[in-house]
C-alpha positions in Angstrom: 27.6 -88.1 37.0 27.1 -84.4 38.0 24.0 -83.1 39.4 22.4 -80.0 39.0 19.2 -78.7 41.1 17.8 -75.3 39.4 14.1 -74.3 40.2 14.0 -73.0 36.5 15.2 -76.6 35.3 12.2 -79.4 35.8 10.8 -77.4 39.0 14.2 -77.9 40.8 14.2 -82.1 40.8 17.4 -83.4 40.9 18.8 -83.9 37.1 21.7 -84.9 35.4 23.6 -81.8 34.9 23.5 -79.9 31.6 20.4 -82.3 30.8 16.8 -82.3 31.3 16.8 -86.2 33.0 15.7 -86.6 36.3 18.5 -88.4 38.7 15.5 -90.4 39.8 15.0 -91.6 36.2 18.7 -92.7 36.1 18.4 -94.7 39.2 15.1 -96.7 38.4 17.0 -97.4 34.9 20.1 -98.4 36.2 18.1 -100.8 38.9 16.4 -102.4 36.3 20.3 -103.2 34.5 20.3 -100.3 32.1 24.1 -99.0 31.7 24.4 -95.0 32.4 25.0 -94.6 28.0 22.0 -96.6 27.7 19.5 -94.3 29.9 21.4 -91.1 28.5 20.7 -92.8 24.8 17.0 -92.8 25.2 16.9 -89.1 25.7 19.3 -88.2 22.9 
């Protein structure tokens, strides 16, 4: 999963890269036994 940190993009957090999802909303998905396509579906 690439990452891309932009101050233009969600005030430069962390996001998945050519997205608008926070890495850190990723990670808490993923902990709670989401699969990556599953957290990337919900913001489809």
């Amino acid at each position: 999963m690439p990452v891309s940190i932009n101050e233009k993009v969600m005030h430069g957090e962390p996001v998945v890269a050519g997205t608008r999802v926070p890495v850190k909303v990723v990670l808490g998905s993923l902990a709670a036994g989401m699969s990556f396509e599953e957290v990337m579906e919900e913001y489809d």
